[in-house]
Structures are given as structure tokens and as C-alpha cells.
N, C-alpha and C positions, 0 to 999 in steps of 0.2 A: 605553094599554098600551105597555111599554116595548120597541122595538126590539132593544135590544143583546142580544147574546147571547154569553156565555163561548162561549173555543173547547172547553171541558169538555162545555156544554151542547148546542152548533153536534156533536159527534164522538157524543155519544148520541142528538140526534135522527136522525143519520143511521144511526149504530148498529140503532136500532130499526125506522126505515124499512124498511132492506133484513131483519132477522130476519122482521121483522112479511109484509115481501115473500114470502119464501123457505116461510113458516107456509102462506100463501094462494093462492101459485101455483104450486107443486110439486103439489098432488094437482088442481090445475084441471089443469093442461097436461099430467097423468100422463094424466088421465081423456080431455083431448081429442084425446090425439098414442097412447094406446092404448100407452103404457110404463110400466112398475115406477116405482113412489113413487121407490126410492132409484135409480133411473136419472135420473132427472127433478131428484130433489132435488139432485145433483149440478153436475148443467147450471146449474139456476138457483142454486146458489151460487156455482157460475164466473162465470155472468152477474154476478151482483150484483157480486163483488168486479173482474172488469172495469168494471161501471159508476161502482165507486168512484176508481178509478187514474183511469179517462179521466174522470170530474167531474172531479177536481183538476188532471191535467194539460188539459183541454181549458180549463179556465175562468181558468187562469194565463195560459195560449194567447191566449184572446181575449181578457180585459182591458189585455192588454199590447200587443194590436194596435189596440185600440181607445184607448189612452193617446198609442201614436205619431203615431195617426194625427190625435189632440187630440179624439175625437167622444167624444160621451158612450154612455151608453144610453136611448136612446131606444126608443119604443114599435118603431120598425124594427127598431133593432140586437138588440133582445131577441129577438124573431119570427125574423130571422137567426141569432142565437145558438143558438133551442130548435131548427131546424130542421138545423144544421149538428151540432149534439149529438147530437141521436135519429140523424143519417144515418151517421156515424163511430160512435156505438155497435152500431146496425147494422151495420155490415159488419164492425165485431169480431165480434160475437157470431153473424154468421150461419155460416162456416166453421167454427166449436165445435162447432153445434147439428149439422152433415153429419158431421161427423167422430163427435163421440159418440155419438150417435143411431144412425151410418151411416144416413143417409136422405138423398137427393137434394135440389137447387136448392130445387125448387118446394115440399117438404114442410119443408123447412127455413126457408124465406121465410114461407109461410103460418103457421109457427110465429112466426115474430119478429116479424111484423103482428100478431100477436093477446100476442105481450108488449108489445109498442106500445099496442095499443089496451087492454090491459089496465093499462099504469101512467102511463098519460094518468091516469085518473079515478080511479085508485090514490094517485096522488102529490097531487092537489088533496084528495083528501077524507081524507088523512094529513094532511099541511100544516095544511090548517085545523083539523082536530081536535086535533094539536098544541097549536096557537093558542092556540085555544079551551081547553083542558087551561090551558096556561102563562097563560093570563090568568087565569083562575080561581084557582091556585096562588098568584101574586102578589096577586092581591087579599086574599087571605087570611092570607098574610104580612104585609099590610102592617096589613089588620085586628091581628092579633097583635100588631107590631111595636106597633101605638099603643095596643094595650090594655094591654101591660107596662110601657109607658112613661109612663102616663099614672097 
């Protein structure tokens, strides 16, 4: 399977990511935080398009600390990477969640643990579906490709 990926391709899978996010975690966390769909839906599109700025800016960040410094990415620096990512988006997004919500620390925290724990296993089983999609696609093309051609 082929790795590359247009930056056309790279800007709709993430596209999708976050819609596909926003479809699935607005009426969970409407249901479990006990707010209006469109209260909810709000937050989590703020969320989302926060998560977007800080991808790019945090991952410009660290490749660029990680070129001065001459190290690569290693199984470490990745584990360092996802952990400094989720904690910085964390504390963007948790002063959003008090202020629009109006709800305190703890109910605001308990909320951003459970977007946590919700797109841990969100974003893997995206990903690989993706994948999985985009291999299948290509193979199919390429079937094509050499049926026209042949």
C-alpha cells in the first residue's frame, strides 16, 4: 500500500475526521453532560477546529525541536509527542468547556477526560478504516488502470 498522500487527500481525511467527530460526539456528550444538541454541538465544533490550529501549530513545534536538537522520532519521542499534544489541547479546551457550558473545574475536567477517552479509540479505529477504505480504492484503480491498458 502506498504511503504518500496528496496534501488534497492529507486536508479531507482530516476534514472528515473531525465532521465524522462532531456527527458522533455532540449527542454522546449532549446525553452525558445533560445539554441541548445545539449547545453541545457548538463546544465540539470549537473543540474540533481548536484541535485543528493546535495539530499544525503544535506538530511544526515539535518537528522543529526535534531537527535542532538532530533526534529523530523514536518509539520515545512519539509517546512524548501524543502526551504533550492531548495535555496542550487539554488545557485549550478545558476553560471553553466552563465558560460555555458555565460549569465548574471538576465538571468541566470530567467532561474533557471523557473527549479524551472518547477519541483515543475514535481516532485509531478512523485511521485504520481510512486505511483500509484507501487500500481498497487503489487497488481497484490499479485493477482498472491495467484493464484499460491492456
Amino acid at each position: 500500500m502506498s504511503l504518500h498522500k496528496s496534501r488534497a487527500e492529507r486536508i479531507c481525511q482530516a476534514l472528515v475526521f473531525e465532521a465524522l467527530a462532531i456527527v458522533i460526539a455532540t449527542p454522546l456528550f449532549a446525553w452525558a453532560m445533560g445539554t441541548g444538541m445545539g449547545e453541545m454541538g457548538v463546544l465540539t465544533f470549537a473543540n474540533c477546529l481548536i484541535a485543528l490550529v493546535w495539530n499544525v501549530g503544535f506538530n511544526t513545534g515539535f518537528d522543529a525541536l526535534l531537527r535542532r536538537a538532530g533526534r529523530s522520532k523514536t518509539v520515545a519521542a512519539r509517546v512524548v509527542h501524543a502526551l504533550l499534544f492531548e495535555a496542550g489541547l487539554f488545557a485549550l479546551t478545558l476553560p471553553l468547556a466552563m465558560w460555555w457550558l458555565e460549569i465548574g473545574l471538576a465538571e468541566a475536567f470530567a467532561l474533557e477526560v471523557g473527549m479524551v477517552l472518547f477519541f483515543l479509540p475514535y481516532s485509531y479505529v478512523y485511521h485504520w478504516g481510512w486505511d483500509v477504505l484507501r487500500a481498497r480504492w487503489l487497488a481497484r484503480r490499479a485493477r482498472r488502470s491495467s484493464a484499460t491498458s491492456a
